[in-house]
PDB file as gemmi writes it, atoms N, CA and C in Angstrom:
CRYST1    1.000    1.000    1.000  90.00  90.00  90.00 P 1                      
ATOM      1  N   UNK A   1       0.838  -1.190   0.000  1.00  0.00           N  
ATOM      2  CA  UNK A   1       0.000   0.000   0.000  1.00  0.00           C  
ATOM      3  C   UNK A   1       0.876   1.244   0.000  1.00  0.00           C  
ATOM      4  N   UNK A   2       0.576   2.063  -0.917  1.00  0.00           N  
ATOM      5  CA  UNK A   2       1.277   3.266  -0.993  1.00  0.00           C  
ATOM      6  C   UNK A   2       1.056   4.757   0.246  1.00  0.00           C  
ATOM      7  N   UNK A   3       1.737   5.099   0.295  1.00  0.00           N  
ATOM      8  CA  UNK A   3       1.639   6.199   1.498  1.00  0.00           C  
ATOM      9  C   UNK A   3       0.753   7.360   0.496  1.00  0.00           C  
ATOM     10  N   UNK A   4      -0.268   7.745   1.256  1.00  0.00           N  
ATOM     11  CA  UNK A   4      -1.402   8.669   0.992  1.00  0.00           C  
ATOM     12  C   UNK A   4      -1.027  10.210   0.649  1.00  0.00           C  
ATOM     13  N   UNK A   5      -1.512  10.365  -0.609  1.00  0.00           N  
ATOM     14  CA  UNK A   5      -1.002  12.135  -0.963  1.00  0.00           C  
ATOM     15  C   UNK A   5      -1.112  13.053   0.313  1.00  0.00           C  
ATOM     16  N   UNK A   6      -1.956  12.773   0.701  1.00  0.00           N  
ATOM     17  CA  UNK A   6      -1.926  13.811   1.904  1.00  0.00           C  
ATOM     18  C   UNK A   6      -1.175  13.664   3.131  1.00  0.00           C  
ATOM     19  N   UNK A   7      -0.802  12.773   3.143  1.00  0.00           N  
ATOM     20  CA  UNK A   7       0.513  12.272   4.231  1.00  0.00           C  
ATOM     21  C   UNK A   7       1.470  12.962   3.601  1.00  0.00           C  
ATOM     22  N   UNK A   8       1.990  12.519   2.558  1.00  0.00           N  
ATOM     23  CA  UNK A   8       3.069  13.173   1.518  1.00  0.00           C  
ATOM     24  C   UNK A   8       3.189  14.652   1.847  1.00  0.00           C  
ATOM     25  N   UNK A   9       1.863  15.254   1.554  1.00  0.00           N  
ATOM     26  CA  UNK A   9       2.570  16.444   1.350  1.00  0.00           C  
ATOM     27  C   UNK A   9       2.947  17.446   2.954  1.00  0.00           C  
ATOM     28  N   UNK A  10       2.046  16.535   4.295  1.00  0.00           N  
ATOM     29  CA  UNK A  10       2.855  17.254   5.218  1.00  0.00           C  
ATOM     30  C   UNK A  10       3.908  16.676   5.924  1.00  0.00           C  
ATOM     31  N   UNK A  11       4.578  15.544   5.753  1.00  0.00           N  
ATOM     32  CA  UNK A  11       5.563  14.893   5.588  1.00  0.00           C  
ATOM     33  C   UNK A  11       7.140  15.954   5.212  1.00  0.00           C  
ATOM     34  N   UNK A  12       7.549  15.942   6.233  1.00  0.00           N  
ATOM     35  CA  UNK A  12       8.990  16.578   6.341  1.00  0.00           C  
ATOM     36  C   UNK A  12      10.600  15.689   6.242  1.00  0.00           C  
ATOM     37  N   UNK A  13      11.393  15.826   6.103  1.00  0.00           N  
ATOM     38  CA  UNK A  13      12.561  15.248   6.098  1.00  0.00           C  
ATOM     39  C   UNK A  13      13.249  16.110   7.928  1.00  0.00           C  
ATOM     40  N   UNK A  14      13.046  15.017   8.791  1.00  0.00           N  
ATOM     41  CA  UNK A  14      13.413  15.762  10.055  1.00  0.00           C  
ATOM     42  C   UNK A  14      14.677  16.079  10.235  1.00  0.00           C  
ATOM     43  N   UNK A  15      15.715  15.896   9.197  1.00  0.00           N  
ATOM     44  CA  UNK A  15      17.088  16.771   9.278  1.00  0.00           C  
ATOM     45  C   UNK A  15      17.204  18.176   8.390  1.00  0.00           C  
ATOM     46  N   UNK A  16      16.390  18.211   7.321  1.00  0.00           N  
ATOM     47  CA  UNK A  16      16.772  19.789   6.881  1.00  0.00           C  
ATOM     48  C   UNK A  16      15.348  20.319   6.817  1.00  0.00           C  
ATOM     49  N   UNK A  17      14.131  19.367   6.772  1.00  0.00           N  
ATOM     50  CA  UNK A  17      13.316  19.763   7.333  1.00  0.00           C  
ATOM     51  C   UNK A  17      12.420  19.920   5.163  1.00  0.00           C  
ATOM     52  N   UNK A  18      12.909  19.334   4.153  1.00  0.00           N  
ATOM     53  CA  UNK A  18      12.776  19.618   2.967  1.00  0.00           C  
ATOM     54  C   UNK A  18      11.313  18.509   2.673  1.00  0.00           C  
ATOM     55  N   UNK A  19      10.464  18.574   1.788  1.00  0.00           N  
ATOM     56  CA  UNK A  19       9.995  17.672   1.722  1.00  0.00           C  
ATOM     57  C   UNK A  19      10.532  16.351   1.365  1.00  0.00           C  
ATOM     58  N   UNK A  20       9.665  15.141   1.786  1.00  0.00           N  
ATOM     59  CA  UNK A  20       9.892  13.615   0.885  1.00  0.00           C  
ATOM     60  C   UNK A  20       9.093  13.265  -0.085  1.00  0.00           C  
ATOM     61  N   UNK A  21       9.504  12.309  -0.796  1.00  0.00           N  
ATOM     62  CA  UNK A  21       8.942  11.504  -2.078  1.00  0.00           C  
ATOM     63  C   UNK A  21       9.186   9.905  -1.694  1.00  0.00           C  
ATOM     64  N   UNK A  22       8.195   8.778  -2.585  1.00  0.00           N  
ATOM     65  CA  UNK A  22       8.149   7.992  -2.131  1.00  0.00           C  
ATOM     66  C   UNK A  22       9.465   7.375  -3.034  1.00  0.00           C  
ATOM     67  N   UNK A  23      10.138   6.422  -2.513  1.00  0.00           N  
ATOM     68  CA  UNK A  23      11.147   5.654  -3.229  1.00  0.00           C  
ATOM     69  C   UNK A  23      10.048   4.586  -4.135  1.00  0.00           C  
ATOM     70  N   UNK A  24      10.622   4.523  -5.575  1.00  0.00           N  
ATOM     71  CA  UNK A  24      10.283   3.784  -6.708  1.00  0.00           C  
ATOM     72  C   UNK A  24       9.775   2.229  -6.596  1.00  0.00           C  
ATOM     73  N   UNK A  25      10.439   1.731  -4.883  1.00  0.00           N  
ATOM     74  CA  UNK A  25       9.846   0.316  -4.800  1.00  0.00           C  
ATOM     75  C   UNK A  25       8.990   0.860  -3.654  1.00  0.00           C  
ATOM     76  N   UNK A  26       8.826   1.597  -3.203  1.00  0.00           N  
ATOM     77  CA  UNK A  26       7.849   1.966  -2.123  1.00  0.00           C  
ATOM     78  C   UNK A  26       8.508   1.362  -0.735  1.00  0.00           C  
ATOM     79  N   UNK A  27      10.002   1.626  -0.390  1.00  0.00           N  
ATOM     80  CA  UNK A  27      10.436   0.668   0.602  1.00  0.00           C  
ATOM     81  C   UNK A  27      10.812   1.840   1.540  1.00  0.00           C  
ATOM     82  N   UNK A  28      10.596   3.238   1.196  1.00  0.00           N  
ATOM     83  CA  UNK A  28      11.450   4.836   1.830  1.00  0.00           C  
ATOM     84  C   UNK A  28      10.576   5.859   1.490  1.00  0.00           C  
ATOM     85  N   UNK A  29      11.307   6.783   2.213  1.00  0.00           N  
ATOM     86  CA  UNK A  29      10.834   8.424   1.486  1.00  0.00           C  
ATOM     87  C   UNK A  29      11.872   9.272   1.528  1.00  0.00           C  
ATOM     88  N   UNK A  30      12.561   9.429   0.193  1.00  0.00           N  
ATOM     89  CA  UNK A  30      13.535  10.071   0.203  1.00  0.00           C  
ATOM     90  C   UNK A  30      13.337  11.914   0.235  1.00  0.00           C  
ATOM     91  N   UNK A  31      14.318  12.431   1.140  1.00  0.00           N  
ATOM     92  CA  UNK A  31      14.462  13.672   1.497  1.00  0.00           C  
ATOM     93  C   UNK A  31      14.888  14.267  -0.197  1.00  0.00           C  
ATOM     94  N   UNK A  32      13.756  14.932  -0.750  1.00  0.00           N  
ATOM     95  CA  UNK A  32      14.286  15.716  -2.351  1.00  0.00           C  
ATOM     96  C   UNK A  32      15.289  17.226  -1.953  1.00  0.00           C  
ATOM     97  N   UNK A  33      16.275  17.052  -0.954  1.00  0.00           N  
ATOM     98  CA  UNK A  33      17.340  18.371  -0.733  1.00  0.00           C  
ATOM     99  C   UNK A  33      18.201  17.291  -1.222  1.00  0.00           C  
ATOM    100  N   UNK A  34      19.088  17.703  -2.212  1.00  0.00           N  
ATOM    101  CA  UNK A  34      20.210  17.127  -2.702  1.00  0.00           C  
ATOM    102  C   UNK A  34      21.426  16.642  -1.665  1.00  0.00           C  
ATOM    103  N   UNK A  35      21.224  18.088  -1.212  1.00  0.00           N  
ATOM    104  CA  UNK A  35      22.258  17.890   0.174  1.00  0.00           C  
ATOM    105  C   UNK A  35      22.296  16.881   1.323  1.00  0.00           C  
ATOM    106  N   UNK A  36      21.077  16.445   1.127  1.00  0.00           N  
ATOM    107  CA  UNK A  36      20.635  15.708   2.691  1.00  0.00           C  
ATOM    108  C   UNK A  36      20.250  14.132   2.042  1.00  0.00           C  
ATOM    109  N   UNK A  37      19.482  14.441   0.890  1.00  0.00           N  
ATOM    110  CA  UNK A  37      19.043  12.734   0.820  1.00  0.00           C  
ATOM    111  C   UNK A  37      19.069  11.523   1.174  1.00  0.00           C  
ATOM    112  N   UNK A  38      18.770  11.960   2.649  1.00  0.00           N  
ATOM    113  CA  UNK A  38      18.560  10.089   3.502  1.00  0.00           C  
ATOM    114  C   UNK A  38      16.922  10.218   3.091  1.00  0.00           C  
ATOM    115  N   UNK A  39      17.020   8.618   2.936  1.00  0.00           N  
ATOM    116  CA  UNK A  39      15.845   7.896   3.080  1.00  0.00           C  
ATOM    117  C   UNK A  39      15.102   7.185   3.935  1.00  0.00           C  
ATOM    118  N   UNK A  40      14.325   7.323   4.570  1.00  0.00           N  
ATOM    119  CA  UNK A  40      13.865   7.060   5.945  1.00  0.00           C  
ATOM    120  C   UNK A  40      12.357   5.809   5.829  1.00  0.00           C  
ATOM    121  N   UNK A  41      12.754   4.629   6.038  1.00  0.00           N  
ATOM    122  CA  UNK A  41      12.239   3.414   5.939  1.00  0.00           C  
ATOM    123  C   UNK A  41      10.970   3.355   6.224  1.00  0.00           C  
ATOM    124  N   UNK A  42       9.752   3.011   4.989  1.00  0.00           N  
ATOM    125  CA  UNK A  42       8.590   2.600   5.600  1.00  0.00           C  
ATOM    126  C   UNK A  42       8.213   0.978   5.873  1.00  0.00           C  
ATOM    127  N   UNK A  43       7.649   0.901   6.921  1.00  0.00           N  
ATOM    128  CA  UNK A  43       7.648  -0.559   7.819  1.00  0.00           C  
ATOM    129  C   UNK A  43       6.350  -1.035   7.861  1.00  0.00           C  
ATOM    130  N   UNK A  44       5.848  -2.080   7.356  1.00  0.00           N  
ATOM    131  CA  UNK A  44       4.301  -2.013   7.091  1.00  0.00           C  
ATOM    132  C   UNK A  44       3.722  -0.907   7.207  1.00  0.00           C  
ATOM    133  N   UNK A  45       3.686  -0.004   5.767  1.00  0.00           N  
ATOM    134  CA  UNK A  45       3.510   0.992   5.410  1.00  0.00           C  
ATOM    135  C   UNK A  45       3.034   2.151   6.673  1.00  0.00           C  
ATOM    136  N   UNK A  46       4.351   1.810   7.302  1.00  0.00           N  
ATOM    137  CA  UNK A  46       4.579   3.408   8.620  1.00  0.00           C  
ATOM    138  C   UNK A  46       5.631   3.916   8.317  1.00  0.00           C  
ATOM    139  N   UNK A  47       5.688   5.309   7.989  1.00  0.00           N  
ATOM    140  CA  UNK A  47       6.675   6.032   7.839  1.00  0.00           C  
ATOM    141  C   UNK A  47       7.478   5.806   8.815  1.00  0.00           C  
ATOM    142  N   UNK A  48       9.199   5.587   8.981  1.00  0.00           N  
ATOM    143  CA  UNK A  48       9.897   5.795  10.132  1.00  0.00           C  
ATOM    144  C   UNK A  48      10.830   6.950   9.680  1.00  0.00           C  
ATOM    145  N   UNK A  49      10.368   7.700  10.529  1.00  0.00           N  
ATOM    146  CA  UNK A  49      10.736   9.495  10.114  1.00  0.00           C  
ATOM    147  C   UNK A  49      11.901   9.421  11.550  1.00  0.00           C  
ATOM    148  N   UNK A  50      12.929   8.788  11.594  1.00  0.00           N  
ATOM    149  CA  UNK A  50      13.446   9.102  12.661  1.00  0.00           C  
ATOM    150  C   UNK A  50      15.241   9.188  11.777  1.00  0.00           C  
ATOM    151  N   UNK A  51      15.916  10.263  11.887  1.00  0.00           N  
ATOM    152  CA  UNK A  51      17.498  10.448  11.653  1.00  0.00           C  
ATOM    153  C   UNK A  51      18.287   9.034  11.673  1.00  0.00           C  
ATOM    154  N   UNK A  52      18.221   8.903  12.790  1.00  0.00           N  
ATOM    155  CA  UNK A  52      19.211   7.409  12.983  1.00  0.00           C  
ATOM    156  C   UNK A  52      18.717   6.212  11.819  1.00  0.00           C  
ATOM    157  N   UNK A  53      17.400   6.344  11.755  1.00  0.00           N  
ATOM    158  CA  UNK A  53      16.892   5.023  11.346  1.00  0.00           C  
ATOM    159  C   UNK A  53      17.210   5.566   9.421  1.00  0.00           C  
ATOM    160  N   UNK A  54      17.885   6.584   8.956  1.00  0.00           N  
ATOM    161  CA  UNK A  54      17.779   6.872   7.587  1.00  0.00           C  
ATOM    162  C   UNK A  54      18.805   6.426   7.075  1.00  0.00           C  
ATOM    163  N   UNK A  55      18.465   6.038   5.601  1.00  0.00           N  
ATOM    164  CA  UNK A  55      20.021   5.598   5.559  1.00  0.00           C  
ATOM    165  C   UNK A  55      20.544   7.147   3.906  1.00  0.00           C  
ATOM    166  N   UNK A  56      21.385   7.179   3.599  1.00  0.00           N  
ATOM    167  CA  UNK A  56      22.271   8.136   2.668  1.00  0.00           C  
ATOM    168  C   UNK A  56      21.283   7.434   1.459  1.00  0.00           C  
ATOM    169  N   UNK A  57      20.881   8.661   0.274  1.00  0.00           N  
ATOM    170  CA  UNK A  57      20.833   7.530  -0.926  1.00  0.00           C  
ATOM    171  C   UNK A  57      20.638   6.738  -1.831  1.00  0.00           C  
ATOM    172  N   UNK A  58      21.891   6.448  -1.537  1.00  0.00           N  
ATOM    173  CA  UNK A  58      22.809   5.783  -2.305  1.00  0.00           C  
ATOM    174  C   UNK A  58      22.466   4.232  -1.280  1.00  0.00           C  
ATOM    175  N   UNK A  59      21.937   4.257  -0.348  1.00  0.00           N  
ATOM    176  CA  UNK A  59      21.879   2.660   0.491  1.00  0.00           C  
ATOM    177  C   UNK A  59      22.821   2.890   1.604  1.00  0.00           C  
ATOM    178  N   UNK A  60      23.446   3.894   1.811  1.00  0.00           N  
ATOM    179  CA  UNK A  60      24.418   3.379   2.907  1.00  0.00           C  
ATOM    180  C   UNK A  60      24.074   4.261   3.744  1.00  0.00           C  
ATOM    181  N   UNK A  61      24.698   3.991   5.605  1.00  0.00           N  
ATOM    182  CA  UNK A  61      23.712   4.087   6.467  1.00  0.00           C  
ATOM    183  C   UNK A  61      23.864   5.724   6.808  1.00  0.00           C  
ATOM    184  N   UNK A  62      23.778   6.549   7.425  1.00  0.00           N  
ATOM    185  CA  UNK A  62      23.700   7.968   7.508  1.00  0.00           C  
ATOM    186  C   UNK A  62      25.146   7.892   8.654  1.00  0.00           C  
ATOM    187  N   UNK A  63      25.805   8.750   8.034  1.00  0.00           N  
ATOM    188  CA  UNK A  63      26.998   8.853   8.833  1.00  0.00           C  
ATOM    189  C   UNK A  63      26.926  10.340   9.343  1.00  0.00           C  
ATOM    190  N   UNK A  64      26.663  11.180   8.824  1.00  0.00           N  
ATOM    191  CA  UNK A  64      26.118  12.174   9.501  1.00  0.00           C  
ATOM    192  C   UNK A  64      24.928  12.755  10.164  1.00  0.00           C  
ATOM    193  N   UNK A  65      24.373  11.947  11.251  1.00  0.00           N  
ATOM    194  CA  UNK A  65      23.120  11.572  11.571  1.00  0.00           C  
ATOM    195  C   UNK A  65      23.083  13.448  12.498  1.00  0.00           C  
ATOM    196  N   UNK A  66      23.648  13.812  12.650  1.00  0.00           N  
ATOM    197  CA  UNK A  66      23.679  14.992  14.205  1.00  0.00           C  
ATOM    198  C   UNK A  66      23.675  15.868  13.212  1.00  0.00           C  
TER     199      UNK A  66                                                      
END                                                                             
């Protein structure tokens, strides 16, 4: 199940704060700031909007989480 337009659009990226988009297999929501683009894991379709839990990407895990 896909995450709901209206979730989407008040849906934040909680490190720069930019909006998200859904990743192409529906497995994330990637932060659209170039700068920041972690993707932050949806889990039976629950957003997990939490820093630590994002990974860079590219797949790899957020090394600059702070």
């Amino acid at each position: 199940m896909a995450i709901s337009p209206e979730l989407l659009e008040i849906l934040r990226c909680p490190k720069c704060k930019e909006k998200v988009e859904e990743t192409p297999d529906g497995s994330g929501l990637k932060c659209l700031n170039p700068e920041c683009s972690l993707v932050y894991p949806v889990r039976e379709d629950i957003p997990i909007m939490l820093i630590e839990e994002a990974k860079v990407g590219d797949g790899k895990p957020s090394v600059n989480a702070n």
